[in-house]
C-alpha positions as CSV (number, residue, x, y, z in Angstrom):
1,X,0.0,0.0,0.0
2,X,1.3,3.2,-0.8
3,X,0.7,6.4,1.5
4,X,0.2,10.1,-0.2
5,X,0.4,12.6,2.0
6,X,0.4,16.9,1.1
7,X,0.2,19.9,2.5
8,X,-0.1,23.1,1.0
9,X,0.3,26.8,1.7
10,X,-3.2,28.9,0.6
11,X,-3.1,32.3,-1.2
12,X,-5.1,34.9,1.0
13,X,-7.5,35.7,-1.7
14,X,-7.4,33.9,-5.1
15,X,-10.0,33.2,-8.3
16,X,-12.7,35.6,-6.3
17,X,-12.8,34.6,-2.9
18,X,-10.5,34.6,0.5
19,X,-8.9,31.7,1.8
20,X,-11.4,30.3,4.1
21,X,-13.6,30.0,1.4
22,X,-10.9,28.4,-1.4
23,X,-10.1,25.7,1.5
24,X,-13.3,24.7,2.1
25,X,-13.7,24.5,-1.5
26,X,-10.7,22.7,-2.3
27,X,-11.6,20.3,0.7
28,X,-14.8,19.6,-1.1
29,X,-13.0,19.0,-4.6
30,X,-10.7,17.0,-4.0
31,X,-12.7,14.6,-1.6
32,X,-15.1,14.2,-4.1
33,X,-12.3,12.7,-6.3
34,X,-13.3,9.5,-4.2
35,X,-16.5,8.9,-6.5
36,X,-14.7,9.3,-9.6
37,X,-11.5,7.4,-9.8
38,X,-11.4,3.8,-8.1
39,X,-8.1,4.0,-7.6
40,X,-9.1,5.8,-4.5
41,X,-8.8,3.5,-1.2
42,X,-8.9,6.6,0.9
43,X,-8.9,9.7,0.8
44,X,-9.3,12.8,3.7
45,X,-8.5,16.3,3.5
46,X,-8.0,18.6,6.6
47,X,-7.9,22.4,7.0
48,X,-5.4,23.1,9.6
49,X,-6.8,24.5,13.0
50,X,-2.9,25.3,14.4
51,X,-2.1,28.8,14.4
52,X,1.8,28.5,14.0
53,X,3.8,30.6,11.3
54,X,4.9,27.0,10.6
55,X,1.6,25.3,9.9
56,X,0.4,24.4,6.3
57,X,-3.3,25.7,5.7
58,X,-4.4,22.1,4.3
59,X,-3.6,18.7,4.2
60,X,-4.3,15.4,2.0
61,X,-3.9,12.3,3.5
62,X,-5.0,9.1,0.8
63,X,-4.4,5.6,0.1
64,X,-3.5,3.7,-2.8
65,X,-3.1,0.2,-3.9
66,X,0.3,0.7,-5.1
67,X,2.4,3.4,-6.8
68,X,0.7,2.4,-10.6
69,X,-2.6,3.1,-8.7
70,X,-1.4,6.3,-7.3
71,X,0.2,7.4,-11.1
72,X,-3.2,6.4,-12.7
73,X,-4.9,8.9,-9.7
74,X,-2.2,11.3,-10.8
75,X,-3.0,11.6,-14.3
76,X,-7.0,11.2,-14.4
77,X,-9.2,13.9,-15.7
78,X,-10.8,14.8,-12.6
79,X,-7.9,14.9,-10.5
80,X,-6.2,17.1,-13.2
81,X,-8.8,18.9,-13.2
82,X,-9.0,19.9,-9.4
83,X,-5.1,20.3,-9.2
84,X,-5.7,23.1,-12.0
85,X,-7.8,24.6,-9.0
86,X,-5.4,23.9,-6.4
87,X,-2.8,25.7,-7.7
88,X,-4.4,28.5,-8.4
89,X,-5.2,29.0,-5.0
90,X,-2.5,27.6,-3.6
91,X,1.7,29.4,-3.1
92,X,3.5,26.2,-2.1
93,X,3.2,22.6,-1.8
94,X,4.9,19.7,0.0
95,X,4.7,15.8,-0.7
96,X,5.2,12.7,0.7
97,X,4.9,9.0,-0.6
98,X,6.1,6.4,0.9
99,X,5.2,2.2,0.9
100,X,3.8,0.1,3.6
């Protein structure tokens, strides 16, 4: 099984609306990348609560069968789609796979 984990820094305003708005959006989005691509064993998104300077705004946290199930996630329509989004609203990113 193969673990994908990010965390991303949110722009304060972006595409029309402020951030608390874009990360409740984004939450929504990309969750609802469960229904569309199997691949998906699970999938959670959190919007960070800590007030540190050295928080991240939002986090992903999914599962995958193995890495070809996570590159097939990767390059789907829909998820292409949301990242689109996600970076749009987003200045930074961090990532972390890793096997178990």
């Amino acid at each position: 099984m193969v673990k994908h984990i990010v965390l991303w820094k949110a722009k304060d305003s972006a595409s029309g609306k402020d951030k608390q708005e874009n990360l409740e959006l984004m939450k929504e989005r990309i969750e609802g990348l469960k229904d569309k691509i199997p691949e998906i064993l699970h999938i959670e998104v959190g919007i960070n609560v800590n007030q540190s300077g050295a928080a991240y705004d939002v986090g992903l946290y999914s599962e995958f069968r193995d890495l070809d199930a996570l590159e097939v996630y990767q390059k789907h329509p829909a998820h292409v789609e949301v990242a689109g989004f996600v970076t749009d609203i987003t200045d930074s990113r961090v990532v972390l796979d890793y096997n178990v």
